[in-house]
Structures are given as C-alpha cells and as structure tokens.
C-alpha positions in Angstrom: 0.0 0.0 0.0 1.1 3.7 -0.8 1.4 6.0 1.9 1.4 9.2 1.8 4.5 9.9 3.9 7.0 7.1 4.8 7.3 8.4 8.6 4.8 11.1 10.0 6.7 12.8 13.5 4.7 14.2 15.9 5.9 17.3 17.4 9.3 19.4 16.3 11.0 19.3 19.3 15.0 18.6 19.8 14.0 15.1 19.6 11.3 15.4 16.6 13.3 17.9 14.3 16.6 15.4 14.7 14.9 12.3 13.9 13.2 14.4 10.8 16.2 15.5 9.6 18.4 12.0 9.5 15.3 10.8 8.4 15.0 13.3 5.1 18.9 12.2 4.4 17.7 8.8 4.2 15.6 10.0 1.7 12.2 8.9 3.5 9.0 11.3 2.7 8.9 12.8 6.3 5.7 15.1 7.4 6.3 16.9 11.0 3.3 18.2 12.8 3.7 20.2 15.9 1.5 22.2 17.7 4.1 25.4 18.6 3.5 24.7 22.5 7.2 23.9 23.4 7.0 22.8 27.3 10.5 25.7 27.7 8.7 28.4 26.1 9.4 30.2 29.6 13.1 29.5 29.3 15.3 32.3 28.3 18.8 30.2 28.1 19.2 26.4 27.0 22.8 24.6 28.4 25.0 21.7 27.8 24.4 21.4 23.8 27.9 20.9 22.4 28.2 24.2 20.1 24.9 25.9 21.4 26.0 26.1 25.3 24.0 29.3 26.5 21.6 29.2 23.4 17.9 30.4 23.7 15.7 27.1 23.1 13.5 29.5 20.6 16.9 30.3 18.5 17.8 26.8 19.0 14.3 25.3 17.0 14.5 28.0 14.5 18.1 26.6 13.3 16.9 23.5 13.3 13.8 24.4 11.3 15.8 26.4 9.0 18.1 23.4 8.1 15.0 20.9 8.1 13.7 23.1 5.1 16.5 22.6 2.8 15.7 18.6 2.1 12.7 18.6 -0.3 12.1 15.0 1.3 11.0 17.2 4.7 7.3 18.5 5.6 7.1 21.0 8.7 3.5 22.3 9.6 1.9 23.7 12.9 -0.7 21.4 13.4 -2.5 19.5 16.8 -2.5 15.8 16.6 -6.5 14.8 17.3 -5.5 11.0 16.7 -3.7 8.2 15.3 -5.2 5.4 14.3 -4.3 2.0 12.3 -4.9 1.5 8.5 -4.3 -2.2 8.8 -2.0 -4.0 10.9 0.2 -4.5 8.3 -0.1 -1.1 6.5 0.4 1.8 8.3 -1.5 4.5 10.1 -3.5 7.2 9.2 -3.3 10.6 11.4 -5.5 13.5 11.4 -4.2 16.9 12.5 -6.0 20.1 13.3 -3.8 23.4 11.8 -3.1 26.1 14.1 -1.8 29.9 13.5 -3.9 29.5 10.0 -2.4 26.4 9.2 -4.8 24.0 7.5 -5.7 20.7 8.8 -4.4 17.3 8.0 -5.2 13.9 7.2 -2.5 11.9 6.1 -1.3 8.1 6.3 2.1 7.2 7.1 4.0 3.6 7.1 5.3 4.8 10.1 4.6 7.3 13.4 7.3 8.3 15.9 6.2 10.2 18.3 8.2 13.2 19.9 5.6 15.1 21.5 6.5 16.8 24.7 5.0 17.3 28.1 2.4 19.4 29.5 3.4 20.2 33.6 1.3 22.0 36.1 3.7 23.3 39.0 3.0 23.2 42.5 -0.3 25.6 42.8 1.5 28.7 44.2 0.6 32.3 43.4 3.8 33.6 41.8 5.5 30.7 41.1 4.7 31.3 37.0 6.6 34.5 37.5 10.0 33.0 38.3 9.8 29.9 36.4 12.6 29.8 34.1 14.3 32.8 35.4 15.4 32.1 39.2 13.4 28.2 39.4 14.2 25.6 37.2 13.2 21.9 36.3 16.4 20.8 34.9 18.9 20.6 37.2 21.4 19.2 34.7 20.7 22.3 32.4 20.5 24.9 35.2 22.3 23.6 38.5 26.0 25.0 37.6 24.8 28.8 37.3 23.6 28.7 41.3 26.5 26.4 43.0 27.5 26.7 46.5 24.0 29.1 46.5 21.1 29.0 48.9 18.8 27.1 47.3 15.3 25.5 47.3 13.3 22.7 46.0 9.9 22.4 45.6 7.9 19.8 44.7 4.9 17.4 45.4 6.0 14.0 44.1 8.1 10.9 45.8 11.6 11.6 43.8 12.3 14.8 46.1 15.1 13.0 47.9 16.7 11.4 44.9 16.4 15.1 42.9 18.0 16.7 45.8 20.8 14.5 45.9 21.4 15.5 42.1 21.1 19.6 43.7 23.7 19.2 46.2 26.3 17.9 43.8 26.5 21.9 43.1 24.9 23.2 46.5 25.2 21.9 50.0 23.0 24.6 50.5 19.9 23.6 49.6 16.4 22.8 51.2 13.8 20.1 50.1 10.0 22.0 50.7 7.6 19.1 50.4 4.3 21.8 50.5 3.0 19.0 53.2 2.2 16.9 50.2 5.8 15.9 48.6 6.9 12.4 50.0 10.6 12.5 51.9 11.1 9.3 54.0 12.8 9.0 57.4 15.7 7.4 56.2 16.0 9.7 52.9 15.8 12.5 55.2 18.7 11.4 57.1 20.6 10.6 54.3 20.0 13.9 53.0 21.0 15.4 55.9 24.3 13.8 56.3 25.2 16.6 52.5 24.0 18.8 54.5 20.2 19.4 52.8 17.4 20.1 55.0 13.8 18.7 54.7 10.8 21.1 55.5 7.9 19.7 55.6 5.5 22.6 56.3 3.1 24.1 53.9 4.4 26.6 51.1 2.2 30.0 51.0 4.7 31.9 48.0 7.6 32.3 46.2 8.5 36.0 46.2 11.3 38.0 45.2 12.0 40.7 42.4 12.2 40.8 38.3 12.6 36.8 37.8 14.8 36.5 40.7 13.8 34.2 43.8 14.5 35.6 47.2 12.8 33.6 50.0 9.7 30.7 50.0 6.9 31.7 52.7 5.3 29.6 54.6 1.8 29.4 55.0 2.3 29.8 58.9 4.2 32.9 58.4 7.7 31.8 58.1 9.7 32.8 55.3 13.1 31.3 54.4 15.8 33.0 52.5 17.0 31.8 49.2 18.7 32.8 45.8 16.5 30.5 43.7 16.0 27.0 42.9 14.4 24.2 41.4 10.7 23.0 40.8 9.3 19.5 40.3 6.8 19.7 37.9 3.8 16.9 37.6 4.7 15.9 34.2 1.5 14.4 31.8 2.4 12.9 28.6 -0.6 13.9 27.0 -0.8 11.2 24.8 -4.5 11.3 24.0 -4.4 11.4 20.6 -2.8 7.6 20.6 -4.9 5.9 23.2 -6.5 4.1 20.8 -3.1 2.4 19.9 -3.0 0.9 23.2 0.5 1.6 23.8 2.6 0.6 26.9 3.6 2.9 29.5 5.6 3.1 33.2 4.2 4.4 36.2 4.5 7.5 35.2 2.5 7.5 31.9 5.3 7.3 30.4 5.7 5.7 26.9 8.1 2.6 27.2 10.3 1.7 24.3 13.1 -0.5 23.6 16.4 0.6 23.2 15.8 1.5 19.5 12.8 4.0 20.5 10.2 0.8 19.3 7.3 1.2 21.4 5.2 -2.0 22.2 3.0 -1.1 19.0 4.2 -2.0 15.8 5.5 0.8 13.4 5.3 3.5 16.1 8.2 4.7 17.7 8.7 7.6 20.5 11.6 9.7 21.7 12.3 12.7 24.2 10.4 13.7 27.1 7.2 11.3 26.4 9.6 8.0 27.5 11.0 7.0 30.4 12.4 8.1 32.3 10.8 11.7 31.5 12.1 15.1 30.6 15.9 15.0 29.1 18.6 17.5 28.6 18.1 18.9 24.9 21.2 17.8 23.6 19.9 13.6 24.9 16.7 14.2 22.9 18.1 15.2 20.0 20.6 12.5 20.3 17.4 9.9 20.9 15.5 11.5 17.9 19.0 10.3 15.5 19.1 7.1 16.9 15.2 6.2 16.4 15.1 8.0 13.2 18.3 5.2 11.9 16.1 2.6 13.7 12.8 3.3 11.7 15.2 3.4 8.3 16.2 0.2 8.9 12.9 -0.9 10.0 10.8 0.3 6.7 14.3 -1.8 4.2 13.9 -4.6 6.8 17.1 -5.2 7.7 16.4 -7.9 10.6 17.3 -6.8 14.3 20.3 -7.6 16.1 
C-alpha cells in the first residue's frame, strides 16, 4: 500500500526535528506536525548542547527548522495531533491533525509514526511561582544547577523523587532545602541521608515564592515563616498527554510514560517515541536530539527490513 509519507513525527522538538532530519537524508517522505507549545517556552537560556551552550531554546528550534527546510524529502506544519489510528496492521497508520496559526488541517497516512511530543506540567499551585519559572526556578537541574553552586537554594515539589532530585542539587549546593508543601513524600531514612550533605527537609506548607524581576529571594510559609534563598528548582507533575494515541493501546511506566526498547520501538508495531514522552521523562536537549537520530536510523532500517540484532 502507498502511503502518503514514509514516517509522519509528531511534534518538532529537539527530539522530533533530529529524527526528521536523518530521516530526510535517508531519503524517506517525512511530514512533521507540531503544535508550537514547546513545554521551555518560559526559558530564556538552554545549556549543555555541544556548540549551542548558552543558546535560547527559541533560537535553538528556529536553526533546526531552518536546516529541516532545505531537504525537499521534509514537511514542517503547525498542526495538533486529534489522533492516530491504524490502517491495517500491516499497513500503516492514518493521522489526522487540526492546523493552528492559519495552518490547515491534515489527514495523512504514514507507514510509520514516531512520536516526539513533549510534556504538558502544572507546578506546585503557588501564586507567583509562574513569575519566576525559568528565570530564578528551574526543572532541569542538569541544564540549570552550575549557574547557582554553592548558593542558597530551594526545591519544591509534590512528588516521591524529592530525595533522589535533591541528591542531584547538592552535587552543586550543600545549600539547599527540600520544601515538600506537606504533600511531597521524603522518607525518614531519605531524610537522614539527606542530611548527612547537608540538605534540609521542611515539611511545612508553602504560601509563595517571592522576590523581584525573575529572581527568587525567599519561600513563605503558610504559617508565616519565610526562608531565605537565591532560587531554585521545581518539580513539575509531568503528563504525557498522549491522548491522541490511546486508541493504539501503547505501553507505558508508572509515570504514563511511553516505554520503548532501546531503539525507541514502542510495544505497538511501526510506532516509535523519543524525548520527554519516554521514560524516564524530561531529558537535557542535547539527549533528545541524540534519541531523535538514533530512532530515526532505527525506523530506516525498519521500513528496508534489515532484521534486528
């Protein structure tokens, strides 16, 4: 059967615009559809991507975009995924895609889907947190942690990996306290663990962040207390949003998560994932782009039929 694109990739993030692009030089019809919601639109300054250290993740897609359009074999358009479905088990899948920004919609079929769709996250429910995310609190401690070493610094969350995030913090900050907002899970022995670097657990309820022009100076407490820091890091709830591919019946981890093999093969036949959407979540730039190559020679290989290893 003749598709109308050998691979359709859904969303054009680090990961999505990478595996389009080794994808175009292997000559496959590629058609990328991405709804122009990039989860680090609050982000002024991307690190740790060899040759774009200190870029702006905005300047970083348009690059990429701009050197996706040279291969004729390459299709970029804003559009929102409404669902993927199967043409036959043995023939591919057809997708249908609403355009945004005056883009028209899409319906397509594709031999292949990978998808590279980011993640939506809702931050602990604090007035002015919004106002210092991505300026003075961060969500990647990898990207962001070297800037504030050997600072005063907080982390905030509501989730069960405080303790083992934390332990990543103090790497640069011995500094650093755990706020769990009374909800945040922190055991007795991963307290005292954490204690013996020197990080302190507090367990009471968060009223604010506060401080001035992007830059954090103290959490509140909702009993009145305030404690003083110079910024931080925020644990985000993290949803895959994966809606438009329930009907696939793909496997995922605890987290909703998509699980793939090593490849980026997910458990459905012909679709393939990379970046934040798999375990284990949200990845430094330069590791999604990285995944998006390696899935993108994985589904080439996949559509000659070159046998596995």
């Amino acid at each position: 059967m003749t598709h109308d694109y050998d691979v359709v990739v859904v969303g054009a993030g680090p990961a999505g615009l990478s595996a389009a692009l080794n994808l175009a030089r292997a000559r496959r019809r590629v058609l990328v559809l991405d709804a122009n919601r990039p989860r680090n639109a609050a982000t002024l300054v991307s690190h740790g991507f060899l040759t774009r250290d200190g870029v702006a993740p905005h300047e970083l897609r348009r690059l990429a975009r701009e050197e996706l359009a040279q291969y004729p074999e390459a299709e970029l358009q804003l559009a929102t995924v409404l669902r993927v479905t199967n043409v036959d088990s043995d023939e591919g899948f057809a997708v249908e895609a609403k355009g945004v920004n005056a883009s028209p919609s899409r319906s397509v079929t594709a031999s292949r889907v990978l998808i590279a769709t980011g993640l939506r996250e809702t931050l602990p429910a604090l007035p002015s947190i919004r106002a210092f995310y991505g300026l003075g609190l961060f969500s990647c401690i990898e990207c962001d942690g070297y800037e504030y070493g050997d600072r005063p610094l907080a982390l905030i969350g509501e989730t069960s990996d405080l303790a083992s995030r934390a332990l990543l913090i103090a790497q640069w900050s011995h500094n650093l306290i755990v706020f769990t907002n009374g909800v945040g899970r922190v055991s007795p022995t991963q307290e005292a663990v954490l204690a013996d670097r020197g990080v302190r657990v507090e367990r009471r309820e968060i009223a604010d962040v506060v401080g001035d022009r992007g830059v954090v100076s103290a959490v509140l407490l909702a009993d009145g207390g305030s404690i003083p820091v110079d910024g931080g890091f925020v644990r985000p709830r993290w949803d895959a949003a994966l809606g438009y591919v329930e009907g696939l019946g793909l496997g995922t981890d605890g987290w909703g998560l998509l699980e793939t093999d090593a490849d980026g093969r997910t458990s459905v036949a012909g679709v393939y994932a990379a970046g934040d959407s798999t375990a284990p979540g949200p990845q430094q730039l330069i590791v999604a782009a990285g995944a998006g190559a390696r899935v993108a020679a994985t589904i080439n290989r996949d559509l000659i039929g070159i046998p596995r290893h």
